[in-house]
Residue, then its C-alpha position, 0 to 999 in steps of 0.5 A: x328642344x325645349x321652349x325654355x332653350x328655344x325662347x333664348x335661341x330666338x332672342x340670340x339669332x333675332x339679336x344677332x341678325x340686327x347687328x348684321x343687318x346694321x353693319x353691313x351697310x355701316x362696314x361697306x361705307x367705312x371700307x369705301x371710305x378707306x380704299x379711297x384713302x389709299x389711293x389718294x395716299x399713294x397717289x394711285x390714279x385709276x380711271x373713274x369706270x375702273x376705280x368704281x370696278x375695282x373698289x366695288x368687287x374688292x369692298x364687296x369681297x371682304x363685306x361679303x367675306x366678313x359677313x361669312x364669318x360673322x355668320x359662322x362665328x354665330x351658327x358655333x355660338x348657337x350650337x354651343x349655347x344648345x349644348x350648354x345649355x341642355x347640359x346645365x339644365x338637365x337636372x332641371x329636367x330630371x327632378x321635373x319628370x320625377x315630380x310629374x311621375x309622383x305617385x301617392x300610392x308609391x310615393x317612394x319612387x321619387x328621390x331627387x338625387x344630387x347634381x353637384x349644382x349648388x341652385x338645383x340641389x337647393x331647389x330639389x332638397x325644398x322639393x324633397x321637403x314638400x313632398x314629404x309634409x303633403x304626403x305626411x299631411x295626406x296619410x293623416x287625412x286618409x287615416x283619420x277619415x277611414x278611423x272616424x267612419x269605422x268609429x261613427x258607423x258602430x255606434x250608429x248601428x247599434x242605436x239604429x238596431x235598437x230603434x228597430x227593436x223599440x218600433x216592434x214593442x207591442x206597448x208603444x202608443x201613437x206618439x212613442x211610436x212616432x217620436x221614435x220613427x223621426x228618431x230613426x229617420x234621422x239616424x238613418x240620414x246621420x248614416x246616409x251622411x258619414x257615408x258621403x262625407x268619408x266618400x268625398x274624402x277619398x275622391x278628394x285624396x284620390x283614393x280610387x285606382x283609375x287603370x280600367x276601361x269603363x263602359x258608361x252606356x252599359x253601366x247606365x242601363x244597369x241603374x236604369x234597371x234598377x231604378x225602374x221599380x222607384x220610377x214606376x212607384x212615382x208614375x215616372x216614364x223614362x225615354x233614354x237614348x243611349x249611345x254604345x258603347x261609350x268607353x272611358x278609363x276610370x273607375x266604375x264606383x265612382x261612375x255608379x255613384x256619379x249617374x245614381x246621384x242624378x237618378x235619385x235627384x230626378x225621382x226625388x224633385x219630378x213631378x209624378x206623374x211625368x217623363x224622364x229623359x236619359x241621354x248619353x253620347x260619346x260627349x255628353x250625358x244629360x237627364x232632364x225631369x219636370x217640376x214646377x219652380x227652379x232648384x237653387x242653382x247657386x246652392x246645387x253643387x255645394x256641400x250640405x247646400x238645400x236645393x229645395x226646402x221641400x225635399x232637402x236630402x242630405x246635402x252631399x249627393x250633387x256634392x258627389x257628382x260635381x266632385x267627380x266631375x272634376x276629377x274627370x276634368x268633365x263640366x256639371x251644368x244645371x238649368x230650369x226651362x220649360x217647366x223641366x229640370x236638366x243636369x248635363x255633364x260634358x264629357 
């Protein structure tokens, strides 16, 4: 039964089961009071032991009688507003199911049909409109992102292919040569960032089918792997303690991103040389690197936020782990103790 139908119920049996308790009492007094009457009325005279026998089980009889079927009368009652009312909210229930199953990547599968119940239709057409402007609104967000990355990354790759060509010109001098190196740089940060921004754009609108099993303790291995040749450049040593297998259901770029983001940040702001901690376990992954002063703790999760002056990066990367970690329903933590940077993510 559903709480809605429940909490009625309740009110119903608790309400009714006051009147009883009150009545009974009440309707045992009046009845006394009347039998008393008919006999004084008919002049009926009984012996006081047999008066108080006889008005005691009669008065009983009909109280406890009465009581019976105010009962009955109370359990149809019930049993007919359970009946009714699953009846009259069934639509309810039909167009809740059918929202809960709403799927953007099969949005069609989602039609309130008509009930013949004037409040219900009226709440499914306004449902039906809602659906339809978001859906509207989220398929001009998808193209638009998927258009502005594949128009941004052209031009940007053409500029950059010239830049290259430039630097292998053999009558630049020192400056020319500098000037078109920062020139580079920052074309290669412009790419770096129309890259995250179009990625944060699909995690949003939830654009990553999530229907395989993941194994993250294998997945971390591989990055760590990778990585080794960047730590080994910067004198890091990395201790990891990794549980197997931890499995979840995601998707694994997401995943990948989730843990090189924290990887890149660790080489990025550690002291060199100096340890690395990599943990995971089935309830939580934490990475912890040293360094010298505390990150902006305030500023770590926000879009285009610099955790330090000395390092900025683009601005995007702690993004992309935090809103991957909502998605997830997972918590991003950061904390400086102990001359050590840790990130957590509780699963």
């Amino acid at each position: 039964m559903s709480k809605l139908l429940n909490y009625s119920l309740n009110k119903i049996i608790l309400c009714a089961g006051i009147v009883l308790v009150c009545s009974i009492p009440i309707y045992y007094f009046a009845l006394s009071h009347l039998w008393q009457y008919e006999l004084g009325e008919h002049h009926v005279r009984v012996t006081p032991e047999a008066g108080r026998e006889d008005s005691f089980l009669i008065i009983g009889a009909v109280t406890l009688l009465s009581a019976f079927f105010f009962i009955v009368l109370l359990g149809a009652l019930i049993l007919l507003n359970r009946r009714l009312s699953r009846r009259m909210w069934q639509p309810f229930y039909e167009s809740l199911e059918q929202i809960k199953s709403f799927d953007l990547d099969e949005p069609s599968n989602t039609i309130f049909q008509r009930t013949g119940i004037t409040e219900f239709d009226e709440m499914n057409a306004s449902l039906q409109k809602l659906l339809s402007a978001n859906l509207a609104v989220y398929n001009q967000q998808k193209e638009f992102a998927d258009n502005a990355s594949h128009e941004l990354q052209t031009p940007l790759a053409i500029v950059q292919s010239k830049l290259d060509l430039l630097l292998q010109s053999k009558q630049l001098n020192d400056d020319q040569f500098q000037l078109i190196e920062e020139a580079h740089a920052a074309l290669s940060r412009a790419s770096r960032i129309n890259k995250n921004l179009l990625l944060l754009t699909k995690i949003e609108n939830s654009q990553f089918s999530e229907r395989q099993t993941i194994d993250l303790s294998g997945i971390l291995g591989e990055l760590l792997v990778q990585f080794a040749p960047f730590f080994e450049e910067k004198k890091l040593h990395v201790y990891a303690d990794i549980k197997t297998p931890v499995n979840i259901e995601g998707n694994r770029i997401l995943i990948e991103i989730l843990f090189g983001n924290l990887l890149t940040n660790v080489i990025r702001y550690s002291i060199s040389p100096g340890e690395i901690t990599v943990s995971l376990s089935h309830d939580r992954f934490l990475i912890a690197n040293p360094g010298e002063e505390s990150l902006q703790a305030d500023q770590l999760f926000k879009r285009f936020a610099t955790a330090s002056s000395a390092n900025p990066g683009t601005g995007l990367g702690l993004a992309l782990v935090k809103q991957i970690s909502m998605r997830y329903q997972w918590k991003a933590y950061y904390q400086f103790q102990g001359n050590n940077h840790t990130f957590q993510i509780r699963f």
